[in-house]
N, C-alpha and C positions, 0 to 999 in steps of 0.2 A: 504494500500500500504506500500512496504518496500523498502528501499535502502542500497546498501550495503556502508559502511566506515571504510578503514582500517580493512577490513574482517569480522567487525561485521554486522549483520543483522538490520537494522536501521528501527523498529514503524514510518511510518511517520508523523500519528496522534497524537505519544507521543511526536514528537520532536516539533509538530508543538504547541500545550500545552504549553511545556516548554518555547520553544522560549516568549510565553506569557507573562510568568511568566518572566521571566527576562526582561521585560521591565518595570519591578518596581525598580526602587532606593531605597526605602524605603517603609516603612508600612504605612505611611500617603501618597504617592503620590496617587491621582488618576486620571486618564487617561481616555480620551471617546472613544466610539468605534472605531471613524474613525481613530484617532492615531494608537491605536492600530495594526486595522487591515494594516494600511500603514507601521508601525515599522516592521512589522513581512511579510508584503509583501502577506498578503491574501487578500481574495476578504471580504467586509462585512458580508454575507453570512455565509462564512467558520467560520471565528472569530468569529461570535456571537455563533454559535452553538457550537465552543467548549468553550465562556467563560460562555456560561449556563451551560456545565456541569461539569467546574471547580465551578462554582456558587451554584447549585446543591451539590455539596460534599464541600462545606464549604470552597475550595481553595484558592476561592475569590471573593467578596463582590460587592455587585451592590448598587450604593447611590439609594436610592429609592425618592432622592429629584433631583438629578442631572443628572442620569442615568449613569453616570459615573462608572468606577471599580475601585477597591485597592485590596491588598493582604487580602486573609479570615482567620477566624481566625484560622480554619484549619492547613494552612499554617506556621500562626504563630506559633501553640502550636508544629509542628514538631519539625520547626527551632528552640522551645528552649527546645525541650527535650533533645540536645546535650550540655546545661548548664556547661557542666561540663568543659567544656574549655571558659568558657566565666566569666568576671570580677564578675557579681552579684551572681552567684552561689558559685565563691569562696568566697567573702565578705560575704555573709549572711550564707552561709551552716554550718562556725563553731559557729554561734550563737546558730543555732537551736537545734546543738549537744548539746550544752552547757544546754541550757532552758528544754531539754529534757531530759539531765541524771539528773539534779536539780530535776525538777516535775514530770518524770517519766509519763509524759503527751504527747501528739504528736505536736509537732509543724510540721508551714506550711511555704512556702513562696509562696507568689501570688502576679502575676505579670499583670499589669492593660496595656493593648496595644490597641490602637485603637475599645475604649467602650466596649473592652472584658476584663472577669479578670476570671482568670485561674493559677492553681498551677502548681508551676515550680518547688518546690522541697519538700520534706514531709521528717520527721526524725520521726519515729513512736515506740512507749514505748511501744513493742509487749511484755512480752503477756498480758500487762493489756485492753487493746482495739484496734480494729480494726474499723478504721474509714470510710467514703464510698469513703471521696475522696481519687485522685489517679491525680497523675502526668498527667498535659494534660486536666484535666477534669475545664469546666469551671462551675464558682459558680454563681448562680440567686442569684440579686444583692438584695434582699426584707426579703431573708429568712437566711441572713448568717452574721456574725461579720465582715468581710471582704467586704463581699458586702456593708453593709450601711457605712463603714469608708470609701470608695472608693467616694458615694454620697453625702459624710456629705464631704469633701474634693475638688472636682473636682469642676471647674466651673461653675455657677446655671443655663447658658446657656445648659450646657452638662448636667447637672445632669437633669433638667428638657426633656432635648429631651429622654433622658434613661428612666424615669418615665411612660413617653407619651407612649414610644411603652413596657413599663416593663407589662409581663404577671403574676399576682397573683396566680401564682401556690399553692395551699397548699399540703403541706409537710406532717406536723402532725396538726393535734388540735391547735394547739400554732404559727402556722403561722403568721405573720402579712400579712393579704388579705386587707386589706385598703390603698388606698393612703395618707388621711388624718394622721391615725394611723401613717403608715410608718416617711411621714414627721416628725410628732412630736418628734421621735425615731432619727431621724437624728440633727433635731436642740443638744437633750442631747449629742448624739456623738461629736459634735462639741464643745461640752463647757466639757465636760471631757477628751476630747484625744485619746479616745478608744472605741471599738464597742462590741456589747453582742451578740450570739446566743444563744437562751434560750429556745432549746428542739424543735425549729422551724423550723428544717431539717430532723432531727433522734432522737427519744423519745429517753429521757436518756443522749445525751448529750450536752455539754454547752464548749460554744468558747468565746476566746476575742482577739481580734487582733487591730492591731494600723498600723497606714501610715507610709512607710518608703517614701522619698525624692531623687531625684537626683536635678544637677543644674536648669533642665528643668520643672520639677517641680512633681506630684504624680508619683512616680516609683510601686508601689503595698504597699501591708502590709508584715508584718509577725504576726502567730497567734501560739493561744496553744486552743488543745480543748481534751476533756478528757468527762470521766464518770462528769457527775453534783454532784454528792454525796460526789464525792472528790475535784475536778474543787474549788467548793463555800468554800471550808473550806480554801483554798490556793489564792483565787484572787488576795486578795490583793498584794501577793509577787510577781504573775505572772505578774501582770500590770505594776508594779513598773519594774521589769526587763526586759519587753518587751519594755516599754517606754528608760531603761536606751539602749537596743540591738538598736530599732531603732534610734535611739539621734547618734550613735555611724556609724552605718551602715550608715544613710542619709550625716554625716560631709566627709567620703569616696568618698561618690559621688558627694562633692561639692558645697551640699547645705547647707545653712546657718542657723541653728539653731535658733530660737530664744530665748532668754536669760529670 
């Protein structure tokens, strides 16, 4: 069905969707059906069938403990592919310029929202490599430098529910598909600062990235990942500057450094 408003042709399906969707405050709120369907003034019926197919396309997220909704991460990665008007894309994008014409290596920024982490901005040393990630895309948290700073960091309550449902995809040969393994990998995280991908996504090459902070507390990382043949001869310089970029970035947003 359609209605007309102010001469446009109005989706009634689409607005009723939307209407949905704006009954989110934020990324954490969630809301059970019957809210739902009462805010938006449909029958139960109606709402569920289209928050399965916003659920379905990633738009938005069902607690599979509470049955409740929030916003998907879908959703999220739209909302911040317009980064480019928003505080953390200006704060962190002149680092990555910066890290990037130094090492001539690609740097990342990845941004951790509601148990999803996904890249929100990439600064890439074309034409020395072309990397898989891409704006938007999210990283499996077992096989990536980013991923295990993210679990070596967050809460043991949270990092532990992440684990429970984390699937061991292997990548290449060098995967870490154990949980045990994993763990031990995230304890060294934690007591160095920083995290390694070592050929465990994409043969040939090697990540390392670090936590960036706001006041509230894990805002994402930034990382550098490159060919490994070149990556290992420069680490050290990369970590030290990644450590001094985020030091710098996190005080921005409020957070407290420790000394």
């Amino acid at each position: 069905m359609s209605q007309q408003e102010g001469g446009q042709r109005l989706i009634q399906a689409v607005q009723r969707a939307i209407d949905i969707l704006e009954c989110f405050d934020s990324p954490d709120m969630e809301l059970p059906l019957g809210e739902l369907s009462s805010k938006v003034d449909l029958n139960k019926s109606t709402a569920h069938g289209i928050l399965a197919t916003l659920v379905h396309n990633g738009y938005i997220h069902q607690n599979p403990e509470t049955g409740r909704y929030k916003l998907g991460p879908r959703f999220l990665e739209k909302s911040l592919q317009m980064l480019g008007k928003m505080s953390v894309y200006q704060t962190v994008h002149p680092h990555l310029v910066r890290i990037t014409e130094e090492y001539q290596q690609t740097s990342h920024l990845f941004l951790y929202v509601n148990e999803i982490l996904f890249c929100a901005d990439k600064v890439e040393a074309a034409p020395f490599v072309v990397l898989s990630s891409r704006i938007g895309c999210q990283l499996p948290f077992h096989a990536t430098a980013s991923g295990k700073v993210v679990l070596a960091n967050v809460q043991h309550d949270t990092s532990q529910r992440i684990l429970s449902e984390l699937q061991f995809t292997r990548f290449t040969p060098k995967t870490i598909c154990s949980k045990d393994v994993l763990m031990a990998n995230l304890f060294a995280v934690r007591v160095k600062g920083y995290g390694v991908e070592d050929e465990e996504i994409e043969m040939g090459t090697y990540s390392i990235a670090v936590p960036i902070w706001n006041y509230q507390g894990l805002l994402g990382t930034i990382s550098v990942s490159g060919m490994k043949n070149r990556m290992i001869t420069i680490e050290d310089d990369i970590i030290r500057d990644l450590m001094e970029a985020a030091a710098s970035i996190s005080r921005e947003f409020g957070y407290i450094v420790p000394t």
